[in-house]
C-alpha positions as a Markdown table, in Angstrom:
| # | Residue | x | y | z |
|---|---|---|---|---|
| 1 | Unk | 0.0 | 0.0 | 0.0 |
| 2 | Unk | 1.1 | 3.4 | -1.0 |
| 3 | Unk | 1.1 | 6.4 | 1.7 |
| 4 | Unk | 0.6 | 10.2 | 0.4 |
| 5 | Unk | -1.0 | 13.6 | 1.9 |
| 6 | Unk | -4.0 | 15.6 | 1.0 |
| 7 | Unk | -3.3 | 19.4 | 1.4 |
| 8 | Unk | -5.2 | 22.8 | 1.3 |
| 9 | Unk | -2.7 | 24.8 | -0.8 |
| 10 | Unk | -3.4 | 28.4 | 0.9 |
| 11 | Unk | -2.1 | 31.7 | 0.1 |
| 12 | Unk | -0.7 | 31.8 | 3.6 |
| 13 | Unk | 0.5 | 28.3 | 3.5 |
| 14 | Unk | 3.9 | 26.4 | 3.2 |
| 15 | Unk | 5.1 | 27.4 | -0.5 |
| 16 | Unk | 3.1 | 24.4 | -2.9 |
| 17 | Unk | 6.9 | 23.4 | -4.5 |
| 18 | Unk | 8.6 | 23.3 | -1.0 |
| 19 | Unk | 5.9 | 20.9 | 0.2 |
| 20 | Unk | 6.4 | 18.5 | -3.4 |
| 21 | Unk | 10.0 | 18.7 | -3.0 |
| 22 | Unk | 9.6 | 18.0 | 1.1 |
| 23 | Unk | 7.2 | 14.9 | 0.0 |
| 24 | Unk | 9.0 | 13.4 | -2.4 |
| 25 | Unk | 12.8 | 13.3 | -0.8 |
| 26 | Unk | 10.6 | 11.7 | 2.6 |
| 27 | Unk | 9.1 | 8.6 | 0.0 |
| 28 | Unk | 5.8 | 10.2 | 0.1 |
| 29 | Unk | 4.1 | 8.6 | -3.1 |
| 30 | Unk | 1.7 | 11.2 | -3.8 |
| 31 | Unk | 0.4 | 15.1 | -3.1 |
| 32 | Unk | -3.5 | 15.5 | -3.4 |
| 33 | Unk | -4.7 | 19.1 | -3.3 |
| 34 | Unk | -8.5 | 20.3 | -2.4 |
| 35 | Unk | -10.4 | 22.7 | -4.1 |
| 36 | Unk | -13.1 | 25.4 | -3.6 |
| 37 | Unk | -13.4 | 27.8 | -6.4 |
| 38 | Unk | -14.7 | 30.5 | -3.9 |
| 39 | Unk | -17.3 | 30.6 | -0.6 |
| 40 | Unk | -19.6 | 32.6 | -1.0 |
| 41 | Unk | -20.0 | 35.4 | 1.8 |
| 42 | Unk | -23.7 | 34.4 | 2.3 |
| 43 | Unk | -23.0 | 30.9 | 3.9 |
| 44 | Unk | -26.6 | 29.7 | 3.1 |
| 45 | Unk | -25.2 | 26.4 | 3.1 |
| 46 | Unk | -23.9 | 24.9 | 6.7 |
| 47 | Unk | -20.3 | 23.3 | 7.0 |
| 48 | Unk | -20.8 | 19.6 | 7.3 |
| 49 | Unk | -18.4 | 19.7 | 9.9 |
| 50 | Unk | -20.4 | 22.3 | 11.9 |
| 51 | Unk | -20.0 | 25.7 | 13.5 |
| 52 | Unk | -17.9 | 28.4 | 11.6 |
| 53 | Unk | -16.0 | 27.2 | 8.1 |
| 54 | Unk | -12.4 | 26.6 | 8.6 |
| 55 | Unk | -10.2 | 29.8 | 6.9 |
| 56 | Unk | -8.1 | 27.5 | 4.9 |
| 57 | Unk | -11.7 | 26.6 | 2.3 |
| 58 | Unk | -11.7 | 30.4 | 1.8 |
| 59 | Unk | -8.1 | 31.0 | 0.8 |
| 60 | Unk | -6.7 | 28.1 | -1.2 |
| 61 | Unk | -5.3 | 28.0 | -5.0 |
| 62 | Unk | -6.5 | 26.8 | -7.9 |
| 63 | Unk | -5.7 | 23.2 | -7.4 |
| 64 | Unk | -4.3 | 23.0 | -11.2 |
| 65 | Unk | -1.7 | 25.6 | -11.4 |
| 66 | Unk | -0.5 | 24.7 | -8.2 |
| 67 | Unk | 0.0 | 20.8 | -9.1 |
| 68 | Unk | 2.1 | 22.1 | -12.0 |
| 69 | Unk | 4.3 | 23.8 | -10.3 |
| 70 | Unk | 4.6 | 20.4 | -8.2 |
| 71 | Unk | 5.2 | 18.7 | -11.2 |
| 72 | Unk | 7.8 | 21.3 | -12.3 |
| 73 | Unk | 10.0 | 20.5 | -8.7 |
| 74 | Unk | 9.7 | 16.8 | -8.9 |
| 75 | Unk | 10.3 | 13.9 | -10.8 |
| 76 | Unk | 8.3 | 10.7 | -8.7 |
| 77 | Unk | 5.5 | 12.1 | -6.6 |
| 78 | Unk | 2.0 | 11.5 | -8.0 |
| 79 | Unk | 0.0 | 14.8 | -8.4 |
| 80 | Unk | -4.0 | 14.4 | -7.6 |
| 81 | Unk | -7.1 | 16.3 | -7.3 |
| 82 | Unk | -8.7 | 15.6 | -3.9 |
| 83 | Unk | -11.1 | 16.4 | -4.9 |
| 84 | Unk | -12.6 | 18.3 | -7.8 |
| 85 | Unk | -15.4 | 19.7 | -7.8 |
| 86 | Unk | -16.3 | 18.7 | -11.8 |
| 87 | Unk | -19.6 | 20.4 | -11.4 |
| 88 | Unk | -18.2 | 23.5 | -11.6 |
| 89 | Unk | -15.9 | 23.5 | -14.3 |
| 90 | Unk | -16.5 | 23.0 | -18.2 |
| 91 | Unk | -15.9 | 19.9 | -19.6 |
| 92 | Unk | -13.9 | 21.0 | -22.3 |
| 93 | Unk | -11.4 | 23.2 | -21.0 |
| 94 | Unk | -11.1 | 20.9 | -17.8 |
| 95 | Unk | -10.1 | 18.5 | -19.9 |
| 96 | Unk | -7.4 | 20.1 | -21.9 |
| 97 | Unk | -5.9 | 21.3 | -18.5 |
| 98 | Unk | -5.9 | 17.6 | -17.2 |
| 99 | Unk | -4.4 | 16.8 | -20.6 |
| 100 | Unk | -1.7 | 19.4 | -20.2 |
| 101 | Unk | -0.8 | 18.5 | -16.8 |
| 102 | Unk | -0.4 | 14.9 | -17.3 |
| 103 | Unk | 1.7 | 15.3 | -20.2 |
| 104 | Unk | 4.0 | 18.2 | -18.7 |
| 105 | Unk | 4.1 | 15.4 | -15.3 |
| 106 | Unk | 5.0 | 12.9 | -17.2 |
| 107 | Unk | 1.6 | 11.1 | -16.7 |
| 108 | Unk | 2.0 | 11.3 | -12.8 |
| 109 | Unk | -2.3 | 13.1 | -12.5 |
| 110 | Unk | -4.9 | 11.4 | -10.7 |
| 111 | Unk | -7.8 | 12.6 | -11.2 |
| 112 | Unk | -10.0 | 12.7 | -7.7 |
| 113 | Unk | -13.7 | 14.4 | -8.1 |
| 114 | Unk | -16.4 | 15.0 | -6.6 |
| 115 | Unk | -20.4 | 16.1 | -6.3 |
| 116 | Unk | -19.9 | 19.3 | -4.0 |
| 117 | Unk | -21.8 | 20.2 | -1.1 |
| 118 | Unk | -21.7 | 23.8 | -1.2 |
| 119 | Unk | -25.5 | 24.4 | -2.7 |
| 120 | Unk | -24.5 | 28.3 | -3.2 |
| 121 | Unk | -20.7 | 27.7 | -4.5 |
| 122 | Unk | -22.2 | 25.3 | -7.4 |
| 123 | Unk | -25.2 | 27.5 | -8.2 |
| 124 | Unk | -22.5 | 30.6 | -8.7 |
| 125 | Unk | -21.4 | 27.9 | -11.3 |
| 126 | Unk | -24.5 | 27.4 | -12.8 |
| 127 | Unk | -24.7 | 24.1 | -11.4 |
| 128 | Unk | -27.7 | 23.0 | -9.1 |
| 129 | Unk | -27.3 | 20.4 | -6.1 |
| 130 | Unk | -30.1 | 18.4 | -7.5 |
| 131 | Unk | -28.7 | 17.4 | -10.3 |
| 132 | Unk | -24.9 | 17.6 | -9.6 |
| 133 | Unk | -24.5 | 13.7 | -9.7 |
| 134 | Unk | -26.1 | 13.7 | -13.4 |
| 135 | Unk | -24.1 | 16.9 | -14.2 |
| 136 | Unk | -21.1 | 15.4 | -13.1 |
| 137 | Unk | -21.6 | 12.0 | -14.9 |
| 138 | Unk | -21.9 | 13.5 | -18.0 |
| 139 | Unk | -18.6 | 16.1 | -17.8 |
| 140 | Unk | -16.8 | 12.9 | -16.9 |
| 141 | Unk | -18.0 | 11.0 | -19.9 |
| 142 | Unk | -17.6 | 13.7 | -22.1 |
| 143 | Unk | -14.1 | 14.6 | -21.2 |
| 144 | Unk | -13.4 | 11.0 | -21.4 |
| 145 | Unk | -14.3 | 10.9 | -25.2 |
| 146 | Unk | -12.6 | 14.2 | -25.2 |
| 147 | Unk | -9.0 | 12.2 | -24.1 |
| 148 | Unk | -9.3 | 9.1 | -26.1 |
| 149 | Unk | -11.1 | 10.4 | -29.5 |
| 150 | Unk | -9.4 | 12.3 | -32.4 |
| 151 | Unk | -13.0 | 14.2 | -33.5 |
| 152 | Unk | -14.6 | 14.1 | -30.2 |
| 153 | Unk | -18.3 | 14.6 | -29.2 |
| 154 | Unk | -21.0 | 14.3 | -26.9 |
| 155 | Unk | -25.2 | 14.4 | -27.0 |
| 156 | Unk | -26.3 | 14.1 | -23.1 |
| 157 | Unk | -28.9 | 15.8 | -21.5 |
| 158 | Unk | -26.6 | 18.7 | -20.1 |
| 159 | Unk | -23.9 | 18.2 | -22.0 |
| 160 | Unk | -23.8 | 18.1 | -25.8 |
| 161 | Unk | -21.2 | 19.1 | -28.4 |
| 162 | Unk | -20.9 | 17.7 | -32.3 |
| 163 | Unk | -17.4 | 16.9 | -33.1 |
| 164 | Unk | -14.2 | 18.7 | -31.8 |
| 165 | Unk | -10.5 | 18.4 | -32.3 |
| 166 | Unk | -8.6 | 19.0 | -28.4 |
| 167 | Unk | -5.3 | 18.4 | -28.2 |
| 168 | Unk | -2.8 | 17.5 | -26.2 |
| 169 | Unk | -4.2 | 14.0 | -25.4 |
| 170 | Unk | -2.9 | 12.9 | -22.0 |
| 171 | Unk | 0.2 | 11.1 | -21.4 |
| 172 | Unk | -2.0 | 8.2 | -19.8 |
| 173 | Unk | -3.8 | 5.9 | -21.5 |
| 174 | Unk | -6.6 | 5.7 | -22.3 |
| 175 | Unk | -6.4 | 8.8 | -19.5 |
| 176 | Unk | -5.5 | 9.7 | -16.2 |
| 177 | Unk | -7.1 | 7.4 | -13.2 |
| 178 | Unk | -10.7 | 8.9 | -12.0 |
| 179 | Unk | -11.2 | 8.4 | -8.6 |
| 180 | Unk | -14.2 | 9.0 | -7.1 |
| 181 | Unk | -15.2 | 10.2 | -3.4 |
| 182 | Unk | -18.4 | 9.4 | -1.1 |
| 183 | Unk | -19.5 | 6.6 | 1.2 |
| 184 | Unk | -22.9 | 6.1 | -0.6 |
| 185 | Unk | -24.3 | 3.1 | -2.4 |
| 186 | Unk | -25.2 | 5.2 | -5.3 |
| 187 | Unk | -21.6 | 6.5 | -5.2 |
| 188 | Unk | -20.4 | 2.6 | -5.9 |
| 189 | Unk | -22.3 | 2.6 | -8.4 |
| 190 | Unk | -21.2 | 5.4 | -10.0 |
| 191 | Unk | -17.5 | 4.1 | -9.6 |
| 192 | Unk | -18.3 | 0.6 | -11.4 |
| 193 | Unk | -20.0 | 2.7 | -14.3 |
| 194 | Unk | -17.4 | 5.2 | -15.4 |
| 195 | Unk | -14.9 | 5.8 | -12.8 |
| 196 | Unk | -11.2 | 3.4 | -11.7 |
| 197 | Unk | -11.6 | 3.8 | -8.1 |
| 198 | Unk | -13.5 | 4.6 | -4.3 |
| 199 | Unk | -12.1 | 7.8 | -2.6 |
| 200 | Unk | -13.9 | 7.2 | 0.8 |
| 201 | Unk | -13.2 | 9.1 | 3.5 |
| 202 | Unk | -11.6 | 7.6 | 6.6 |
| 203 | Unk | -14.2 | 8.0 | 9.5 |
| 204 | Unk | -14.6 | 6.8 | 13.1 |
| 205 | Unk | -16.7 | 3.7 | 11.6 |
| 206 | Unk | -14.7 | 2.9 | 8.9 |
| 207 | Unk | -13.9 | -0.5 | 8.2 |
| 208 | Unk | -11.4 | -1.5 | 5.5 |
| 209 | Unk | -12.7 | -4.9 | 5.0 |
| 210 | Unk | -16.0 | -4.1 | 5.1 |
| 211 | Unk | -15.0 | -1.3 | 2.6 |
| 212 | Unk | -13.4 | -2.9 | -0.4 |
| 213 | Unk | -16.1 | -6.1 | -0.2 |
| 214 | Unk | -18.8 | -3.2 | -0.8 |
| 215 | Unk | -16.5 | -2.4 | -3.8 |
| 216 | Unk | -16.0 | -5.9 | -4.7 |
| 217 | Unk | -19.9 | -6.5 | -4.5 |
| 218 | Unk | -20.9 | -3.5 | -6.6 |
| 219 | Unk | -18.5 | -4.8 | -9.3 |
| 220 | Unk | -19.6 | -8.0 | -9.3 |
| 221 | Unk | -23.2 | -6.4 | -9.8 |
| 222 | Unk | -22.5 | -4.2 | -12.5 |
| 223 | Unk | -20.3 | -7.0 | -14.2 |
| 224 | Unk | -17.0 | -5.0 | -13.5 |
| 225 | Unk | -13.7 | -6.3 | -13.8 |
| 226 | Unk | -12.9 | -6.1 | -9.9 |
| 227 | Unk | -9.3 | -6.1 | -10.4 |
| 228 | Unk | -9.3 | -2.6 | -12.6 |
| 229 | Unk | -10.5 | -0.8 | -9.7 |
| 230 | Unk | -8.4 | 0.9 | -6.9 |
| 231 | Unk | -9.2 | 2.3 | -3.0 |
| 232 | Unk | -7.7 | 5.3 | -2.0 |
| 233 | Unk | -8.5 | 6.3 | 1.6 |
| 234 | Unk | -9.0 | 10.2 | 2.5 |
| 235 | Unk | -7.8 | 11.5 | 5.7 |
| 236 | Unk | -6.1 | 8.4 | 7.3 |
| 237 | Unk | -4.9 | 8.1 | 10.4 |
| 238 | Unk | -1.0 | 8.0 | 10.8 |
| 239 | Unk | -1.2 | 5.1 | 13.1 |
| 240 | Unk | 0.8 | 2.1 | 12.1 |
| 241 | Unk | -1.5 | -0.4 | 13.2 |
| 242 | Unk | -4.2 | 1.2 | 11.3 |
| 243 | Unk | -2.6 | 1.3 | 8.4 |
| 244 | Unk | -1.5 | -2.2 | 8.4 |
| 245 | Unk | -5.0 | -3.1 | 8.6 |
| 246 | Unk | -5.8 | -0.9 | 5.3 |
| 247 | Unk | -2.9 | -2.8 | 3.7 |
| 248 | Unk | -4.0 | -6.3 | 4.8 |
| 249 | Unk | -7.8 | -5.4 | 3.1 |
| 250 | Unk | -6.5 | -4.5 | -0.1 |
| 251 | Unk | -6.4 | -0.7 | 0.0 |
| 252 | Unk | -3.9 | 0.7 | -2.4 |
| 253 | Unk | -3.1 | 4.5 | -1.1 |
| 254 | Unk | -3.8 | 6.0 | 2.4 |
| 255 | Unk | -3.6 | 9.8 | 2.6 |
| 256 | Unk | -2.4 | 11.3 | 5.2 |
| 257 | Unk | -3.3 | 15.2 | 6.1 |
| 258 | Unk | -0.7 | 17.9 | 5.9 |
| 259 | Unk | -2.3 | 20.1 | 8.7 |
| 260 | Unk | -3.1 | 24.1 | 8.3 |
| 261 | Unk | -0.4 | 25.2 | 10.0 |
| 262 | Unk | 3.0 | 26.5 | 9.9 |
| 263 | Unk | 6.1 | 25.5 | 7.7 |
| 264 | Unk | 7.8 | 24.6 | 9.9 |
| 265 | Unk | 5.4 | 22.8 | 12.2 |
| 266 | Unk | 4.0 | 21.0 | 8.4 |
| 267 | Unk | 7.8 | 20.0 | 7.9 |
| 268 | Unk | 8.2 | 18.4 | 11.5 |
| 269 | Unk | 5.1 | 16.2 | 10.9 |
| 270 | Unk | 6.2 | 15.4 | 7.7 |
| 271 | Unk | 9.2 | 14.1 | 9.4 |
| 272 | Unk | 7.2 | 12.1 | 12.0 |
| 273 | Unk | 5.3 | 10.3 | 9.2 |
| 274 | Unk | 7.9 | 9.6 | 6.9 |
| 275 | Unk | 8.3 | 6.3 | 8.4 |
| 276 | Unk | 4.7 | 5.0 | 7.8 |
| 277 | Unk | 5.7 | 5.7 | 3.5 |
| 278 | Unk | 8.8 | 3.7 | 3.8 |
């Protein structure tokens, strides 16, 4: 089992390349950055996690531009999305930056996504939390046929192009790996369908065995090769043990968190967990 971080890559944060660099001489595999496009001032919509939203959703980059210049200061670390919010992007135009940034990586992009919870954030977008799931589906499939087809097109019910030419195509093939996150049935579903792996989220109740025979029972359902499908666990815990479990269950990547805080502090925790990557 692979260990990496997930990271909210602030304006007042540790500098994004010092933090690849930091990873990848400690045998981190990978660096997954979040994303919010904005939050909007009205806060209609609660914080899951309750009480006030944490500053470091307000102030974070644009998780593509700072992934390349992660790519740009490493050779081995694998650059992800964790996650993106796909309903609030165009299809077309995220696909040619995925393209981009898995070819200038040298086809080290995973591609994590999700739904969104932020009812005002995605309606800014023109998105509505209703219909984010079918929104989503369909920007997925389209920038699938996007990566793998010379004259690309797509007729859905919200999306639909005739033919295009978009170049580059991505370094991976057919494309980069889609991970999807969520604990949900129907979110198992959706990963059999058109995604290459589960992004759960690593609660108090989470059990890793339990976990991938879900996985393994929604392939079977949907008559998907079990073995093309990965787990990648959000927000472990850095506990040995725990992790050992994970491994034993047939997890493939454990993400650790790279806290808000200071460099310095980020650096000395980076240090502390280094062992669990070995």
């Amino acid at each position: 089992m692979r260990v990496g971080v997930f990271y909210f890559p602030t304006d007042y944060g540790i500098d994004i390349i010092e933090l690849a660099q930091a990873l990848e001489i400690r045998g981190y595999e990978s660096l997954f950055l979040c994303e919010h496009t904005h939050i909007p001032v009205s806060r209609r919509t609660p914080f899951p996690g309750g009480g006030d939203i944490p500053k470091r959703y307000i102030h974070t980059h644009d998780p593509f531009i700072a992934l390349s210049f992660a790519a740009a200061a490493t050779t081995k670390l694998l650059l992800g999305t964790g996650v993106c919010l796909v309903p609030q992007h165009d299809p077309i135009v995220l696909a040619k930056t995925i393209a981009s940034l898995d070819r200038f990586s040298n086809g080290r992009f995973i591609f994590g996504i999700g739904g969104g919870w932020n009812v005002d954030e995605m309606e800014n977008h023109g998105a509505r939390y209703d219909t984010r799931f079918k929104l989503m589906r369909e920007r997925v499939l389209a920038m699938k046929a996007i990566w793998t087809q010379e004259e690309a097109s797509y007729h859905g019910e919200m999306v639909n192009f005739d033919p295009i030419w978009s170049y580059p195509k991505p370094q991976q093939r057919p494309h980069p790996p889609i991970l999807l996150g969520g604990e949900t049935d129907h979110t198992l579903k959706r990963i059999v369908e058109y995604c290459d792996g589960w992004f759960p989220r690593a609660g108090d109740d989470f059990d890793p065995h339990k976990a991938v025979e879900r996985l393994r029972k929604a392939a079977l359902a949907a008559d998907r090769d079990f073995s093309t499908l990965s787990t990648t666990v959000f927000r472990a815990p850095s506990d040995p043990a725990t992790l050992a479990a994970y491994r034993d269950a047939g997890i493939q990547r454990a993400l650790l968190e790279v806290p808000d805080q200071s460099r310095d502090e980020i650096l000395r925790i980076l240090d502390k967990n280094a062992p669990l990557a070995a």
